[in-house]
C-alpha positions as CSV (number, residue, x, y, z in Angstrom):
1,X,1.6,18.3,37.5
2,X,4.4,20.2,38.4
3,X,6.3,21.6,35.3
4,X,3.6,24.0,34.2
5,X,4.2,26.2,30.7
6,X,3.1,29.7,30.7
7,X,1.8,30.5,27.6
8,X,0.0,34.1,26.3
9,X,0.1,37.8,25.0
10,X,3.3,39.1,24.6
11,X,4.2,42.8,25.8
12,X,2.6,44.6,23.1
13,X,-0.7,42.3,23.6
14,X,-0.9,42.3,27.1
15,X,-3.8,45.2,28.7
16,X,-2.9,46.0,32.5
17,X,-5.6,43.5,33.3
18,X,-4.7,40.9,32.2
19,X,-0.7,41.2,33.7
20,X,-2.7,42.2,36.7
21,X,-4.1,38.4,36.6
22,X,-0.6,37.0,35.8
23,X,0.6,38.2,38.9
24,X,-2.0,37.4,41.0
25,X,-1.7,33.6,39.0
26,X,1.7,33.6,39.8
27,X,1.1,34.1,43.2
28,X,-1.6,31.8,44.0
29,X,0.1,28.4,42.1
30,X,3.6,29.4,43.6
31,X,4.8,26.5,45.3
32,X,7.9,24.0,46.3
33,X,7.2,21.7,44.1
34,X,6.3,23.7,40.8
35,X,8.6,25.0,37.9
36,X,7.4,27.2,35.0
37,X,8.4,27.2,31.3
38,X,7.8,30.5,29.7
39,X,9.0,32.1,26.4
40,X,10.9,34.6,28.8
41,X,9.9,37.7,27.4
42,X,7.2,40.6,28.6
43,X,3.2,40.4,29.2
44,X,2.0,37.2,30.7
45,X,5.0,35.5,30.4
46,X,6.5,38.2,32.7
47,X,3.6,38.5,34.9
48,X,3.2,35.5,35.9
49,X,7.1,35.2,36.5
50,X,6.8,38.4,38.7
51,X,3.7,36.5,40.6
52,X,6.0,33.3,41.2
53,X,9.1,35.2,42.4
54,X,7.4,37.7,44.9
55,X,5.6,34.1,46.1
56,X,7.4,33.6,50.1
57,X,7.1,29.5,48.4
58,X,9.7,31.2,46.0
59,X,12.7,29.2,45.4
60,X,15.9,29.9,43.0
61,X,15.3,27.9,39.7
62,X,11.6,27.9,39.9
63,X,11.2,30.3,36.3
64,X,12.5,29.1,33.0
65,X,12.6,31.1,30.0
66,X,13.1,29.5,26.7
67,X,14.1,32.7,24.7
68,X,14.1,32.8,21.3
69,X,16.9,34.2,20.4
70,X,20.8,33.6,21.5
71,X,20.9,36.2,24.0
72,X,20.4,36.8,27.6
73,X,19.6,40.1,28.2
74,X,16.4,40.0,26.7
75,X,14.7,37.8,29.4
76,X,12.0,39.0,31.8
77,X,13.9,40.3,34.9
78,X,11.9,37.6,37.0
79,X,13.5,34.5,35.3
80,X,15.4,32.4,37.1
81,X,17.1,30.3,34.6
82,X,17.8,31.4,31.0
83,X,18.2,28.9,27.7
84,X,18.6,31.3,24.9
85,X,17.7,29.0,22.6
86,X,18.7,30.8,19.0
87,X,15.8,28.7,17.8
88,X,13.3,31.9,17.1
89,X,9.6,30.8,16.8
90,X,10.7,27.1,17.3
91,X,11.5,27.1,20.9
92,X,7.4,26.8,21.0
93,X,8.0,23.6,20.5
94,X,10.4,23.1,23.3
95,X,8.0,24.8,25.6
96,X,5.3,22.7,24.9
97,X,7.6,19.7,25.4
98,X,9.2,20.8,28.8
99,X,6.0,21.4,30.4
100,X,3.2,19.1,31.8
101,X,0.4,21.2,31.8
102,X,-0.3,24.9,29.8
103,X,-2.1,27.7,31.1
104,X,-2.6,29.8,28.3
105,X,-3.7,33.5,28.8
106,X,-4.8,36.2,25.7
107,X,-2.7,35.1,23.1
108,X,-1.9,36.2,19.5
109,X,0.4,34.0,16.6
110,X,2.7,32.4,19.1
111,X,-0.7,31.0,21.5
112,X,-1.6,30.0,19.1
113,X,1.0,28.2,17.6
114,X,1.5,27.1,21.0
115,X,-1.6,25.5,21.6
116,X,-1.6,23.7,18.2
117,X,1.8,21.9,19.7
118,X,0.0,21.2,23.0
119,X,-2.8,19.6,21.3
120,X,-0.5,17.2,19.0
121,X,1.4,16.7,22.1
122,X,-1.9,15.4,23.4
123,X,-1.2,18.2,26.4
124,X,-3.7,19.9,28.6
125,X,-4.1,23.4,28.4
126,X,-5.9,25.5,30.9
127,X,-7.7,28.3,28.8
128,X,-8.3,31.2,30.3
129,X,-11.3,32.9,29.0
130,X,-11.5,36.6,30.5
131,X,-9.4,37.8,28.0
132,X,-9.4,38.5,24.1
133,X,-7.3,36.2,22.2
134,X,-7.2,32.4,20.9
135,X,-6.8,31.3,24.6
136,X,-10.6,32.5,24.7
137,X,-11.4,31.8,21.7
138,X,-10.3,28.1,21.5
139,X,-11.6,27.3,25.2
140,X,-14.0,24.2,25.4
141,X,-12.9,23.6,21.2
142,X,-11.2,19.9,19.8
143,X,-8.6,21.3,17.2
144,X,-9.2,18.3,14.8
145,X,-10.6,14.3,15.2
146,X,-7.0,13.1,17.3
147,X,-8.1,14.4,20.7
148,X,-10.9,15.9,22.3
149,X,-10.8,18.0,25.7
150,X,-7.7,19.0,25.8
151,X,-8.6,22.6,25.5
152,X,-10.1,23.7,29.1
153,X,-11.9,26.5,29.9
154,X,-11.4,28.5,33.3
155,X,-12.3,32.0,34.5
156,X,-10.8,32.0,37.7
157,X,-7.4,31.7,39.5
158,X,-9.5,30.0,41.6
159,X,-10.8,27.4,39.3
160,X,-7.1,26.9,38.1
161,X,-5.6,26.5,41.2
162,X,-8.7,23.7,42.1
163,X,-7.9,21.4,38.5
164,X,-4.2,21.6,39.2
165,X,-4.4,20.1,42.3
166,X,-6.8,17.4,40.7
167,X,-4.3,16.6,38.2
């Protein structure tokens, strides 16, 4: 698995915790052979982006932010490649779709609009259940009768790092 979606609280959601965790997330699951699809903005998104980039496995291109609007400027100063998609909350979609695995981190509407994608997509997503939000609160769950344990709970960058390289 190595196009992995970053999914999670935005700015205003996001405690110094849990972008403290980001980082160190980015960090650990930096390598040559991994990309990551964001939504480009602030908290996690930006965290783990910051993680990724101050990586020495680092490489130009590695950090893709799908923004939702039509304009540059508003991505995360550690993105690499910028699609301003104009598409507002739709470019969800598109992250679910570009990625092959999610790690999903807090979360508020977007998450969880997010996850809902993933699990039609029949996707995996890595739930991370240290902080508040639907990440937690959807960990270990099956959405509806199509799928069943797609929703994975973790509470480690440890543990994460260990099913990645099972996948």
């Amino acid at each position: 698995m190595n196009k992995i979606g970053i999914i999670g609280s935005s700015k205003s959601m996001c405690s110094p915790k849990l972008y403290e965790f980001g980082v160190d997330l980015g960090l650990a699951l930096a390598n040559e052979r991994r990309t990551f699809f964001c939504g480009g903005l602030g908290g996690v998104m930006e965290a783990v982006c910051k993680g990724v980039k101050l990586s020495t496995l680092s490489f130009y291109g590695q950090t893709i932010g799908i923004l939702p609007d039509d304009q540059n400027d508003k991505a995360n100063p550690f993105i690499d490649t910028i699609i301003p998609s104009g598409m507002g909350i739709a470019r969800n979609l598109v992250i679910i779709n570009a990625s092959d695995i999610l790690i999903a981190l807090g979360g508020g509407a977007g998450t969880l609009s997010e996850i809902a994608f993933a699990w039609q997509r029949k996707k995996k997503v890595l739930c991370v259940t240290l902080f508040d939000g639907w990440a937690k609160d959807l960990a270990g769950k099956d959405l509806d009768n199509r799928a069943s344990g797609l929703l994975i709970p973790v509470s480690s960058i440890d543990e994460i790092v260990k099913l990645l390289a099972d996948a």
